[in-house]
C-alpha positions, 0 to 999 in steps of 0.5 A: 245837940251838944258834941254831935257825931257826923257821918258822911252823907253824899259826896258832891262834884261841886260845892253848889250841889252840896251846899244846896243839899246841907241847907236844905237838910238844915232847914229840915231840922237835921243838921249838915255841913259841907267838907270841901277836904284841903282844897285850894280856891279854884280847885275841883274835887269832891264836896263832902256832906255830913249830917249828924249820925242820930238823924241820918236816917231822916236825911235819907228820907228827906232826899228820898222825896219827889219834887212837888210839882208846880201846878200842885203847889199852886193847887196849895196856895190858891186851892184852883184846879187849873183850867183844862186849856193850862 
């Protein structure tokens, strides 16, 4: 995507949430980035997460999702039931 527009998608307390987010909007196909403003290093304040206007909608829907539990991703890979004593 050649000069893409940006909105702000959530804001952060701390930038490990917001770079959690933005790679794994990323690995999703939707582009991201994080604006952590004018900070200096070691200074609190709010991360900033933009994702490119056009696909904004699949980033809502995207955080939007429930966690896959453990025993279903199990259940994926290995395709065991976990026996009833688990």
């Amino acid at each position: 995507m050649a000069a893409e527009k940006w909105q702000l998608f959530k804001l952060f307390p701390t930038c490990v949430e917001a770079d959690r987010i933005a790679t794994f909007l990323q690995s999703s196909g939707v582009p991201a980035y994080v604006d952590n403003g004018a900070l200096g290093v070691g200074l609190e304040g709010e991360f900033k997460v933009f994702v490119a206007i056009e696909l904004a909608h699949r980033a809502r829907w995207l955080t939007s999702l429930p966690e896959i539990p453990d025993a279903e991703l199990d259940f994926l890979a290995t395709r065991r039931l976990p026996s009833p004593d688990e």
